[in-house]
C-alpha positions, 0 to 999 in steps of 0.5 A: 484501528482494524486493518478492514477499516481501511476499505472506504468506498470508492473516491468522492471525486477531484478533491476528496483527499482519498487516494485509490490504490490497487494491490498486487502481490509478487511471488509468494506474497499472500494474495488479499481478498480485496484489492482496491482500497481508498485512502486519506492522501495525506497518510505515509507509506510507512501507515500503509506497510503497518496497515498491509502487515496486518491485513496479510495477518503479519503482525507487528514491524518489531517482529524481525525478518519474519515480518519484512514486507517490501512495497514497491510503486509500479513495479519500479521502485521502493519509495520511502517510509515517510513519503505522503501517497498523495504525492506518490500519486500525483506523480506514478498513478496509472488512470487515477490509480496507484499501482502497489506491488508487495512482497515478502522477500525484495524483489527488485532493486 
């Protein structure tokens, strides 16, 4: 799958299944052409760091340090790799919206 493919348009609506999300980058992170992006709800964290990685042109995970990327919900916490965004944004969006903040080296707790 081409990390532009994951640019959908916006949600259909209650129901559709997408999740929208809004990426915003900390520090010295590369900064994205794009920043809203609709997503299959049911898709992991771990698909969306993949996904992020290889928009940042980071390549792959088994890359070591140089590839590490940190996703934090909010501003507030990292949540796990296998958690569904569905449920992260049932419980954190903002105005229907989950607010993704990425960087390159840890920046909180």
């Amino acid at each position: 799958m081409n990390a532009g493919s994951l640019l959908h348009g916006p949600p259909s609506g209650e129901g559709s299944g997408k999740v929208e999300i809004i990426f915003q980058p900390v520090g010295s992170a590369p900064i994205l052409k794009k920043k809203k992006f609709s997503l299959d709800g049911n898709k992991t964290v771990e698909f969306l760091s993949s996904a992020l990685k290889r928009m940042l042109n980071q390549g792959d995970s088994q890359q070591g340090d140089a590839s590490s990327l940190f996703l934090y919900v909010n501003q507030a916490f990292a949540p796990p790799l296998d958690t569904v965004l569905q449920q992260l944004h049932d419980c954190y969006s903002i105005d229907g919206k989950l607010m993704i903040h990425y960087c390159t080296t840890q920046a909180w707790g």
